[in-house]
C-alpha positions in Angstrom: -45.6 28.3 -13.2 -44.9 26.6 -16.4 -41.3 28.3 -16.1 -41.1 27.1 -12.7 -41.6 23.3 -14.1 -39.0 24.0 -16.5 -36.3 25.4 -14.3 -36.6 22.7 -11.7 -36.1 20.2 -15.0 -33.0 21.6 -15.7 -31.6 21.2 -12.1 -32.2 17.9 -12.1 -31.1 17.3 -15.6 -27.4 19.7 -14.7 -23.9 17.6 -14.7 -23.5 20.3 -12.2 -25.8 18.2 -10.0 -25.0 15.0 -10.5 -21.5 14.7 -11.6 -20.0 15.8 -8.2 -22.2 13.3 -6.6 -21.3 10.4 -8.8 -17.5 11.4 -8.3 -17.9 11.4 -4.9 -20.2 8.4 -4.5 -17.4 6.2 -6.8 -14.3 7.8 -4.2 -16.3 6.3 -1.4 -17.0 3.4 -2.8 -13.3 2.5 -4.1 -12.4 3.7 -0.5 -14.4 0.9 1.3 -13.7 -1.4 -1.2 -9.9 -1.3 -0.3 -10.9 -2.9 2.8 -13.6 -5.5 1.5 -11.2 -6.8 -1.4 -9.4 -10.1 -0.9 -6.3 -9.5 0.6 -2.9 -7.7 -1.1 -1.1 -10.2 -2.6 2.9 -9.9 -2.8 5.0 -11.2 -5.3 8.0 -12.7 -3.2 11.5 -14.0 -5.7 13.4 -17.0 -3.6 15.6 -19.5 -4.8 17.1 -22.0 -5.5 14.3 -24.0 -5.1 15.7 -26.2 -2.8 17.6 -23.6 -0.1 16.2 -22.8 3.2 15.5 -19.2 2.0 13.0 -21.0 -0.3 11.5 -23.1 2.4 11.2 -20.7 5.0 9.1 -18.3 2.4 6.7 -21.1 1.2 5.9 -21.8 4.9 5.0 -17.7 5.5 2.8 -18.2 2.4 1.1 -20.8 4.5 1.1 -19.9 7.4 -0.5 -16.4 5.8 -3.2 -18.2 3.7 -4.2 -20.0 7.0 -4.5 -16.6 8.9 -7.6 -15.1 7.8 -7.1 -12.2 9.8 -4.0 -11.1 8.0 -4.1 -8.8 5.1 -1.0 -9.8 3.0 -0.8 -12.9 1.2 2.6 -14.0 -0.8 2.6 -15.4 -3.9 5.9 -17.1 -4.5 8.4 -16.8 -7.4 10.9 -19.9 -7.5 14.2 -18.3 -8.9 17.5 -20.5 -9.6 19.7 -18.1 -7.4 19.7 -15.0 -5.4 21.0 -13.1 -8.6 18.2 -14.2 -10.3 15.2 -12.9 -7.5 17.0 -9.6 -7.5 16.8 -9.2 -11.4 12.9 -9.8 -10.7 12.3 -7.1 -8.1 14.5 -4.6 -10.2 12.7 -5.3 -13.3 9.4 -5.1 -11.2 8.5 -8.7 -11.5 8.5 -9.3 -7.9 6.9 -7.3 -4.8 9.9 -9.4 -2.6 12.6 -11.3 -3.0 15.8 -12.9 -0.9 19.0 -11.4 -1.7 22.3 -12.0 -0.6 24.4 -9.0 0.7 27.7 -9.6 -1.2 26.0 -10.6 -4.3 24.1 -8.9 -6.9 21.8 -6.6 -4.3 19.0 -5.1 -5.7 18.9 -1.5 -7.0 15.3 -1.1 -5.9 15.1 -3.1 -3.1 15.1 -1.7 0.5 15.3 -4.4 3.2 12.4 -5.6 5.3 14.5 -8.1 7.6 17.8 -10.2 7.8 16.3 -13.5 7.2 19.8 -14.9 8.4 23.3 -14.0 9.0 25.6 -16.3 7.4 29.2 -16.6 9.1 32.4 -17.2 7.4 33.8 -20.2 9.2 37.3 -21.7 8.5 38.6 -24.1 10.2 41.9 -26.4 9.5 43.1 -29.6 11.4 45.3 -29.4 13.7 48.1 -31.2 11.5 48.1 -29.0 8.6 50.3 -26.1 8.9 47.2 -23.5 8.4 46.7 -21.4 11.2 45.5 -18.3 9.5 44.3 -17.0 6.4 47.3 -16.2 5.0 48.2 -19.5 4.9 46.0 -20.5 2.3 48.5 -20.0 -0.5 49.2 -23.2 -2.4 46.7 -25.2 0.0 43.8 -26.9 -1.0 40.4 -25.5 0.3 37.7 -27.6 0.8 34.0 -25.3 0.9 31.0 -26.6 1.7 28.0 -26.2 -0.8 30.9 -24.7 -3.1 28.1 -22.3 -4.8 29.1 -19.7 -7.2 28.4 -17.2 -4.5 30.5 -19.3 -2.0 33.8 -19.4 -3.9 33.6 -15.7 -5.0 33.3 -14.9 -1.5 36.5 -16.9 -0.7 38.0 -15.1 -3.4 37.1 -11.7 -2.5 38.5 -13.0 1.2 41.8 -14.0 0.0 41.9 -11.0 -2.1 41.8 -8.7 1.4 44.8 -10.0 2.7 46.5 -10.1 -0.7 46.4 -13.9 -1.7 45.3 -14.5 -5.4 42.5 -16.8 -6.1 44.7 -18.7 -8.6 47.1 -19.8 -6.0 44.5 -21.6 -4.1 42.7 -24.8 -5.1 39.2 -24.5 -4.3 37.5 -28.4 -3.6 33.8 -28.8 -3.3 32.6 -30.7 -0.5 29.0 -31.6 0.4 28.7 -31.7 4.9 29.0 -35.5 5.1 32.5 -35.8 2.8 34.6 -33.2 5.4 35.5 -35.9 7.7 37.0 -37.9 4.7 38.6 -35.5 3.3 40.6 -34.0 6.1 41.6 -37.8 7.1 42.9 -38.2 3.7 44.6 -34.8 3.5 42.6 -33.6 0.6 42.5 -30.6 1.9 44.0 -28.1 4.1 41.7 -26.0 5.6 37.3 -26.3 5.4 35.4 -23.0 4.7 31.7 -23.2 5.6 29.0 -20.2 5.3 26.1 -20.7 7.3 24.8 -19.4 10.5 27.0 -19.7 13.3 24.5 -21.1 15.6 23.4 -23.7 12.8 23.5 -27.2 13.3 25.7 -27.1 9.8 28.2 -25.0 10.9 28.8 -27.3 14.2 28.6 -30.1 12.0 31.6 -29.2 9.9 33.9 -28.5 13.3 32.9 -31.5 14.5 33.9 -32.8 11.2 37.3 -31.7 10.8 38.4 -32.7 14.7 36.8 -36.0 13.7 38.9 -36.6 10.7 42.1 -35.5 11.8 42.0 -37.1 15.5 43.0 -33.9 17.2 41.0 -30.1 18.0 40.5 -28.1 15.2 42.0 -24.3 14.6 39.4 -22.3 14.0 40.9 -19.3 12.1 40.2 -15.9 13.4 39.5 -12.7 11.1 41.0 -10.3 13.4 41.0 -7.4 10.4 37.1 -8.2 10.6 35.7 -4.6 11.2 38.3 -3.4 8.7 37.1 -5.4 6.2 33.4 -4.5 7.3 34.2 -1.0 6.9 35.9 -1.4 3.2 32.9 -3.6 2.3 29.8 -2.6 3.8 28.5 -5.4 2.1 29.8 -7.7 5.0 29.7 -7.8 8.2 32.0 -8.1 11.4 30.8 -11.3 13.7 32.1 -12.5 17.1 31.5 -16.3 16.9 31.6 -16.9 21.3 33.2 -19.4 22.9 31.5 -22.6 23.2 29.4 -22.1 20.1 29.9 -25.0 18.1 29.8 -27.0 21.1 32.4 -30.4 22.1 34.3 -31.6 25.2 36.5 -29.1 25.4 34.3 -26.5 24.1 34.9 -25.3 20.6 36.0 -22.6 19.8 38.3 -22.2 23.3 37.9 -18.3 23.4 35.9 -16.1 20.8 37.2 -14.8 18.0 36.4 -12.7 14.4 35.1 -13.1 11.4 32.7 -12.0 8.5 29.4 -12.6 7.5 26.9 -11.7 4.5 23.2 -11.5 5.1 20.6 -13.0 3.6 17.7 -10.1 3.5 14.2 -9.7 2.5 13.8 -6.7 0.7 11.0 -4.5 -0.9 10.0 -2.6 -3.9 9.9 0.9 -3.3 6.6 1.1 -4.8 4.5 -1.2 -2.2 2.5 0.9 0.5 4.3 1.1 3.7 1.3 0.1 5.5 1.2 -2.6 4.0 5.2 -3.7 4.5 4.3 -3.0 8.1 1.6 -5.5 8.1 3.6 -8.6 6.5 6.8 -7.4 8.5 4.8 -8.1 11.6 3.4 -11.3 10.0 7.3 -12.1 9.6 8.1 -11.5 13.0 4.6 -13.3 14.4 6.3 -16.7 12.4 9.6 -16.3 14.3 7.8 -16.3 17.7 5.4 -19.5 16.9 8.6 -21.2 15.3 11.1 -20.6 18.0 11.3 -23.6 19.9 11.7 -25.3 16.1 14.4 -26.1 14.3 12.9 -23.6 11.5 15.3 -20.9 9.5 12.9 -18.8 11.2 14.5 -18.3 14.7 17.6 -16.8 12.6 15.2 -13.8 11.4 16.3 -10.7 12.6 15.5 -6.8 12.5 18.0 -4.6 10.5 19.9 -1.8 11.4 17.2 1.1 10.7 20.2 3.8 10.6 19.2 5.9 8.7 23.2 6.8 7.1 23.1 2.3 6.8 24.8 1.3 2.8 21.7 -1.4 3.1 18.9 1.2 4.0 15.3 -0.6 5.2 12.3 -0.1 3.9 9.5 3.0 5.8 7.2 0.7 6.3 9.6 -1.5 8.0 11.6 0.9 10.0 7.6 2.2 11.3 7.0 -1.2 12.4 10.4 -1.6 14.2 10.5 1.6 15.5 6.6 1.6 16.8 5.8 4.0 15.0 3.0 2.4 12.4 0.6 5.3 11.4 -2.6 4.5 12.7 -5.5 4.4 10.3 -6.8 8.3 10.8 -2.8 8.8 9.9 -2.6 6.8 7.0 -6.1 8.5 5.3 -6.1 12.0 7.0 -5.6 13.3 3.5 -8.0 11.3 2.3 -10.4 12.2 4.9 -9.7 15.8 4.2 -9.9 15.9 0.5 -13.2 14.2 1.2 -14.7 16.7 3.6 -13.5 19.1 1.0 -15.4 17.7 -1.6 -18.7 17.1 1.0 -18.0 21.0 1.7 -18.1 21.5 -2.1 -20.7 19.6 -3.0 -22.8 21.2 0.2 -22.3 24.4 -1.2 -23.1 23.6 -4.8 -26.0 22.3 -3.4 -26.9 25.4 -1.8 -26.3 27.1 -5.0 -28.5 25.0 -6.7 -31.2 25.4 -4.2 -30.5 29.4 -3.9 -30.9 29.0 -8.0 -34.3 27.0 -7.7 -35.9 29.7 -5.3 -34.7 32.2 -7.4 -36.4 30.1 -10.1 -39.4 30.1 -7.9 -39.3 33.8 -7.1 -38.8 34.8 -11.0 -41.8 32.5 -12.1 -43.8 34.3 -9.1 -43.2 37.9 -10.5 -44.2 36.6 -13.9 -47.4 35.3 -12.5 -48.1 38.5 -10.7 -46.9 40.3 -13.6 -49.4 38.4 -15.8 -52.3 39.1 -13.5 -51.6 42.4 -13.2 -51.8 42.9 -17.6 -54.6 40.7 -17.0 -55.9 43.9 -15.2 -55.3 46.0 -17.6 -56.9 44.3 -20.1 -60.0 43.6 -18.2 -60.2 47.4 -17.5 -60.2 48.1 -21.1 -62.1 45.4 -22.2 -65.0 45.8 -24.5 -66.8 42.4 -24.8 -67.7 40.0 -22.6 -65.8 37.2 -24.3 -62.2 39.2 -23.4 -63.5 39.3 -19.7 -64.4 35.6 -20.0 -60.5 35.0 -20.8 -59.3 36.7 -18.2 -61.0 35.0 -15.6 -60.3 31.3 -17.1 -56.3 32.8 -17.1 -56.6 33.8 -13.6 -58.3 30.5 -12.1 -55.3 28.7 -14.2 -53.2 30.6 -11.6 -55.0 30.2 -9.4 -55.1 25.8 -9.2 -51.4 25.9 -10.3 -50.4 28.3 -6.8 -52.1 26.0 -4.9 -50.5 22.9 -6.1 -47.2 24.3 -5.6 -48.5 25.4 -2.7 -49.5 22.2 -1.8 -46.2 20.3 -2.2 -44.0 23.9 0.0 -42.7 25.1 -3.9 -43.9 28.4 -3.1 -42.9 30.8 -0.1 -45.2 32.3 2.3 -44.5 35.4 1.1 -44.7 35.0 -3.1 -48.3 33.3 -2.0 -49.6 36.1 -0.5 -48.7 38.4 -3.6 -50.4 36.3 -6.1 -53.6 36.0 -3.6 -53.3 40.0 -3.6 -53.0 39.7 -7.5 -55.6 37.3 -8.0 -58.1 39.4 -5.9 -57.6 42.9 -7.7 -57.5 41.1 -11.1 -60.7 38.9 -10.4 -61.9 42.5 -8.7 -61.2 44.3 -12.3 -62.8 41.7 -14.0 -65.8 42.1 -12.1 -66.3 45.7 -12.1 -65.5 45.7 -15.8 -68.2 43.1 -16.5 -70.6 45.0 -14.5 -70.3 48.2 -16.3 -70.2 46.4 -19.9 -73.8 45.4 -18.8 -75.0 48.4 -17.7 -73.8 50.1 -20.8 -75.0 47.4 -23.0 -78.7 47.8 -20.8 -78.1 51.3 -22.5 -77.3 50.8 -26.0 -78.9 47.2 -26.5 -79.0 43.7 -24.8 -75.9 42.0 -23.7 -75.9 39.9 -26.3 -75.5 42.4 -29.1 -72.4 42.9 -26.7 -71.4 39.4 -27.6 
């Protein structure tokens, strides 16, 4: 039974054992742990620091960290331009960040939502002889929040309908200077990017008719969609009549022009689970804001086309598109590879259990293989002291069957052959004794036998 101690010892002590179950035990553990952890935070690039973009993110962030329930937080990156938040995202410094269509668009990126749609406004007063874009050669061009970006949009503008940037004075204007400068004549026409439904944009129209005394023209882009179509990178706009407001309404009739969108866009490498949970974070803000004057109301969902030049991200598109994988979808593998390493580990343990009864048979035979020399050496015995061995071998058999007996390491059937053992060996011993003493009655006493 000895053997039988030691087998069991090596069971226990096997990698074979324990290493499964530690593997397995540590793959359970990471995968409840995903959803104990604090929140996934995302690295989000915006800037400048002082833009909407900039203020709309920080107040996500806030409204995120207040949300308990949600399980995205944003960690925000101040950039100096939109350039500058798509160099972070591409150089994986960033999970997010704001980029501008026309300008510097990320490699990586893959869009999550149009944060706004910023249309190309012109306008001119009515006394300047302006009345389309063409016009703009040797004129002076007053743009609002003249940004880098701004004035390389003009020129890529002018540059559509053949007018070289070098034949067009380009004046920065801040909103509240357009009135003066139109009633001076600094300038010949007004260029203003914003949304078209923005207070800014109305602002600036109101502006121009203000300074010049009369109704503004608002220039229309009629090439629009060709220009869309060239430069996927904008897009063709109908500004409606009546937008920008005024007594008559301005503009009369709706007409064209282009826009670039500001977008929030994603590294491929973030889970699209998890871009589905913040984009309908994104989306929850818009709602709660939209009786607010808050950049929010001018988010927007993308074109999810798939043949799109500004392709969105999965985990966006499944969000838009309902089709979020539910939780069973999202860890079926993992689920699987885990059943097959339960079914694995099942069987090894049935191995392993097979291998200890086979441990338990094999120290059985050599029990009943030891009683059954024990026999033959009690049959051939010739002292008393060699019969007195015996017997003390065969009651150590004896108490160690019935403690594995005792605790069910022994089958019904392995008990019963030792007990069948024990019997003909304790039976050989007995007979043998007897006719040692009879023999040594015969030749002298018993203890000349010893």
């Amino acid at each position: 039974m000895s053997e039988h101690r030691r087998a069991l010892g090596r069971i226990w002590r096997s990698p074979f054992l324990w290493l499964p179950i530690i593997c397995i035990m540590v793959a359970l553990a990471a995968f409840c742990l995903r959803f104990l952890v604090q929140p996934t935070v995302l690295r989000v690039a915006v800037g400048p620091e002082d833009s909407a973009d900039a203020k709309l993110i920080t107040d996500l962030a806030s409204e995120l960290a207040r949300d308990k329930g949600r399980s995205v937080r944003l960690h925000v990156v101040k950039t100096r331009s939109v350039a500058e938040s798509a160099s972070e995202i591409d150089e994986g410094r960033a999970d997010l960040a704001v980029v501008r269509s026309d300008v510097s668009m990320s490699a990586t990126g893959l869009t999550v939502a149009i944060l706004h749609r910023n249309a190309v406004i012109l306008v001119a007063p009515r006394a300047s002889k302006v009345r389309s874009i063409v016009d703009f050669s040797k004129k002076d061009v007053g743009i609002v929040h003249a940004s880098p970006e701004n004035e390389r949009l003009l020129e890529q503008l002018l540059a559509e309908y053949g007018i070289s940037s070098q034949d067009v004075t380009f004046v920065p204007l801040d909103p509240d200077e357009v009135e003066e400068a139109v009633r001076t004549k600094g300038v010949d026409a007004v260029m203003v990017v914003a949304p078209a439904s923005d207070s800014l944009a109305k602002e600036v129209v109101s502006s121009v008719a203000t300074g010049s005394g009369r109704e503004p023209v608002l220039i229309d882009l009629k090439e629009a969609e060709a220009i869309e179509q060239r430069r996927p990178v904008y897009d063709a706009v109908d500004i409606v009549s009546g937008l920008f407001g005024g007594n008559p309404p301005r503009p009369s009739e709706s007409y064209k022009t282009i826009a670039v969108t500001f977008r929030l866009v994603a590294s491929r490498n973030v889970d699209d689970s998890i871009i589905s949970e913040f984009t309908r974070s994104l989306f929850a803000l818009r709602i709660a804001r939209a009786n607010d004057a808050s950049p929010a109301t001018h988010i927007e969902k993308p074109d999810t086309d798939d043949a799109s030049a500004l392709p969105v991200h999965p985990g966006a598109a499944a969000y838009y598109d309902n089709n979020e994988k539910s939780f069973l979808d999202r860890y079926s593998d993992w689920f699987y590879l885990g059943a097959m390493a339960l079914g694995g580990l099942a069987s090894g343990i049935g191995a392993l259990i097979s291998f200890t009864r086979t441990g338990v048979r094999r120290a059985t035979l050599s029990s009943i293989d030891e009683l059954i020399q024990l026999q033959h050496i009690a049959r051939s015995a010739t002292r008393m002291a060699s019969l007195d061995e015996a017997e003390a071998k065969v009651a150590s058999i004896s108490t160690a069957t019935l403690r594995y007996a005792r605790d069910s390491r022994i089958d019904k059937s392995g008990l019963v052959a030792l007990g069948l053992a024990m019997d003909e060996c304790r039976k050989a011993i007995a007979e043998r004794r007897s006719w040692l003493a009879t023999d040594a009655g015969r030749h002298g006493s018993v203890a000349d036998q010893r």
